[in-house]
N, C-alpha and C positions, 0 to 999 in steps of 0.2 A: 671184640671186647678187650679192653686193656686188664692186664693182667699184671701181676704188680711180683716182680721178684723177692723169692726171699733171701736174706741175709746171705747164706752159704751159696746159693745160685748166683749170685750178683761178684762175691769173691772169687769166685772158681771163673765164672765169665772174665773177670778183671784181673787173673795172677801173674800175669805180667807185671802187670803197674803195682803191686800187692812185693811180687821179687823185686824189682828197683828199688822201691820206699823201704822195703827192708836192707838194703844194702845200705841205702842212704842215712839210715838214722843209728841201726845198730851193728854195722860193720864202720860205717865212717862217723858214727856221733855226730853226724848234723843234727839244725834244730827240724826237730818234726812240720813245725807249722811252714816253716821255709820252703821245706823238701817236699811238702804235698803240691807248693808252687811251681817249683821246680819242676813235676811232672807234668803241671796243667801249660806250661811251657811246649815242653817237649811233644806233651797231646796236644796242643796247637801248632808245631812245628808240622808233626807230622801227617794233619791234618789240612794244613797250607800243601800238601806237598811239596815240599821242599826239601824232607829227611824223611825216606823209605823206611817204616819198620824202626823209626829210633830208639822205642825205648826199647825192644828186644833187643836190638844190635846191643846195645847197650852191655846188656845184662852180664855176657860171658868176658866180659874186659878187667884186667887187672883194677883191683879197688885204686890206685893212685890215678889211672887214666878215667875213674868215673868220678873222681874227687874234683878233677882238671875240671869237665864236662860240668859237675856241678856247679861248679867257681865261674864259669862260664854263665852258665844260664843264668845267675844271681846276677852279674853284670847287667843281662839283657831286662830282668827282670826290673831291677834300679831304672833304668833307662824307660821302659814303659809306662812305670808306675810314679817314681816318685823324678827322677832327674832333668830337666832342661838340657836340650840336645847342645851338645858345646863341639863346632867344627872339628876342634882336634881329637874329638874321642873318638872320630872314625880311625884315624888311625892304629887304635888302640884294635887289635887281632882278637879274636874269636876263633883260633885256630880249628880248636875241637869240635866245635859246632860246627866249622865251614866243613871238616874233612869225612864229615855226613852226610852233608849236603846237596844236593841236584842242582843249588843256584849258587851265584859266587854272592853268601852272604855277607855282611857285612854289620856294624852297629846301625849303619842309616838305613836299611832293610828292616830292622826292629821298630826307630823312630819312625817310618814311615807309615807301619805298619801298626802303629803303637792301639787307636782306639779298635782297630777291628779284635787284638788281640786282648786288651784287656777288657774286653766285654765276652768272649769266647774263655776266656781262661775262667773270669769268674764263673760263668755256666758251670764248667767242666768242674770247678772246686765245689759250688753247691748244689751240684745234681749227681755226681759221680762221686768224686774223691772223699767229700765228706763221708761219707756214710759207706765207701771201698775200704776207705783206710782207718776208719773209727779206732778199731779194737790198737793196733798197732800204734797208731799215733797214742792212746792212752797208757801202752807199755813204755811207748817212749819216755811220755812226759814225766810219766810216776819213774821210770829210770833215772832220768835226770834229777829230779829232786830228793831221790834217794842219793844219791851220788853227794847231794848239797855243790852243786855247780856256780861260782861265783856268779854273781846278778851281772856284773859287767859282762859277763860271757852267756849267761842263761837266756838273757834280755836284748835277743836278735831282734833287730828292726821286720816286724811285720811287712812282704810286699806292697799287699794289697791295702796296709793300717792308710797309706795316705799320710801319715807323720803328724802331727798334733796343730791343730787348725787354734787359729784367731778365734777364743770365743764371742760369738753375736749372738745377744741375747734377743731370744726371738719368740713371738709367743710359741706355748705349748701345741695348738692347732697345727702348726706351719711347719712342726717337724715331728710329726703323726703319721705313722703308717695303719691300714686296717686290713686285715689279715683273717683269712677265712680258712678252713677245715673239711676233711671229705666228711660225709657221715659216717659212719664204721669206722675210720682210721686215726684216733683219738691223738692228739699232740698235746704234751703236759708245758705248763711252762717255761719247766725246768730245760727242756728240748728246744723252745724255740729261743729262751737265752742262751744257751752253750751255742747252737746255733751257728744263730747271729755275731757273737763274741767271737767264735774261734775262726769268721772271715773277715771281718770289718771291725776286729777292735775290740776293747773297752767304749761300746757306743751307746751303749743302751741304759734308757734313765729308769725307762719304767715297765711293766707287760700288765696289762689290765685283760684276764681273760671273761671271757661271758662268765654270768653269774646265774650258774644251773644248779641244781638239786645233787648229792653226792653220787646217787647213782647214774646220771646224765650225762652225756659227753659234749662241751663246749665246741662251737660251730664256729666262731671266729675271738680274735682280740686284738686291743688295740695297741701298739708301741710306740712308745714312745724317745727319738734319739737324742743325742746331744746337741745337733745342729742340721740346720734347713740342709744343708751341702753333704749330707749324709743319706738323707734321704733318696736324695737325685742319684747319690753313686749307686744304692741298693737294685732302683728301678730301671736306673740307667736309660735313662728318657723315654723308657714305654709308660703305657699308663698300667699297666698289669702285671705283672712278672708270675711265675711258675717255679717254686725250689723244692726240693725232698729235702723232707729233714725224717732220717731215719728208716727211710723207707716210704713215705707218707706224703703225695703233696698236698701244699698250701700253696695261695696264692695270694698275691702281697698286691695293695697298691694303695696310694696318697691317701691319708682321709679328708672330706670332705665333712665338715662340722653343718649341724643344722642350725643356720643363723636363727635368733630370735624373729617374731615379725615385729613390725615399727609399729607402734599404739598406732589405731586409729584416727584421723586428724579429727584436732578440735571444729567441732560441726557436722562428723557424719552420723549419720544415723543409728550405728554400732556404737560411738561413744557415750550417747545417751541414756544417764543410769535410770535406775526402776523408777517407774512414776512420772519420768518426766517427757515432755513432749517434743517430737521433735520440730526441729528448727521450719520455718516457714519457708 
């Protein structure tokens, strides 16, 4: 029987990666949304085996050598998600990250590795980190705009944002996701747009949830993105995907519209109105 952690079980399991993100946001002021990358990074490093126990090692090191290590992964980060591999950036040293290391890493280690990895980092962002690092990431954010942080500075390039795409207007069907719900484990809409938003952007045009009775809990709905090419990254070419939001899964995949059928052709037997007889 799957059993579904609660909030405080799932923290206490995760306080490692709970102690790092708090280093990272409120002892060095990174951007939270970065630094939750940052760790699904380091969770796939160490998970490649390649870096034994990284984010613990991590933890007990002088804040300016975990500042280095962040600076680092942001590189590798650029490099999987948004940058075209350019010969000479191998040259460019990942010191900190190699001196972790069990392989002689390298930036073409990252490229090489780029789709296994950004398909595992998202996993780890919307089935772990989301909903490990909620409460924290929201002190962060309300810290920062308390603070009033200049927008040049507030306004970090998203990793995993993909950067602002050519719009092609495409019908509404074609960039449709349909989205389903446990029974007992109610998801508002409000949840599955923060969501969505706080991995993949400003993407979402619209959320149409089932239209149930007040006391009812809605079984699935349907989303709507900005573009067909959003879609694909969400499901990332399965036809199903699996995310927790909050604690809760759903399960995501393409909609499928029900075309109309084609009138019946002139002369069949179904076309023929009341009274009249059919064709010979």
């Amino acid at each position: 029987m799957n059993t579904i952690m609660s909030d405080e079980e799932l923290n206490l399991f995760h306080h490692i990666d709970r102690a790092l993100y708090t280093i990272l946001v409120f002892n060095l002021f990174r951007d939270p949304i970065e630094s939750m990358y940052v760790l699904s990074l380091f969770l796939w490093l160490e998970r490649q085996a390649c870096c034994f126990d990284l984010i613990n090692n991590i933890l007990p090191l002088p804040l300016t050598v975990v500042n280095m290590l962040a600076d680092e992964a942001v590189v590798c980060l650029n490099l999987i998600t948004k940058a075209p591999f350019d010969a000479s950036s191998s040259n460019i040293d990942i010191l900190m990250i190699r001196a972790f290391s069990r392989r002689d890493i390298s930036l073409s280690y990252f490229h090489d590795n780029k789709d296994d990895a950004f398909e595992k980092m998202a996993k780890y962002v919307a089935n772990i980190y989301i909903r490990v690092l909620k409460d924290l990431m929201e002190r962060a954010i309300e810290r920062n705009n308390n603070l009033l942080i200049p927008a040049d500075v507030a306004e970090i390039p998203r990793p995993f944002d993909m950067g602002r795409e050519a719009v092609v207007k495409v019908h509404p069907d074609d960039r449709t996701m349909f989205v389903t719900f446990s029974k007992g484990y109610p998801v508002s809409k409000e949840e599955v747009i923060e969501f969505f938003t706080t991995i993949y952007g400003e993407c979402i045009e619209s959320v149409q949830m089932q239209d149930v009775q007040a006391n009812e809990q809605p079984l699935f709905a349907r989303i709507v993105v900005n573009s067909a090419s959003k879609v694909e990254l969400i499901l990332q070419g399965a036809e199903k995907m699996k995310f927790t939001i909050n604690g809760k899964h759903v399960w995501v995949r393409k909609f499928v519209p029900k075309r109309p059928r084609s009138p019946p052709a002139l002369g069949h037997p179904l076309a023929t109105g009341p009274g009249s007889l059919p064709p010979p």
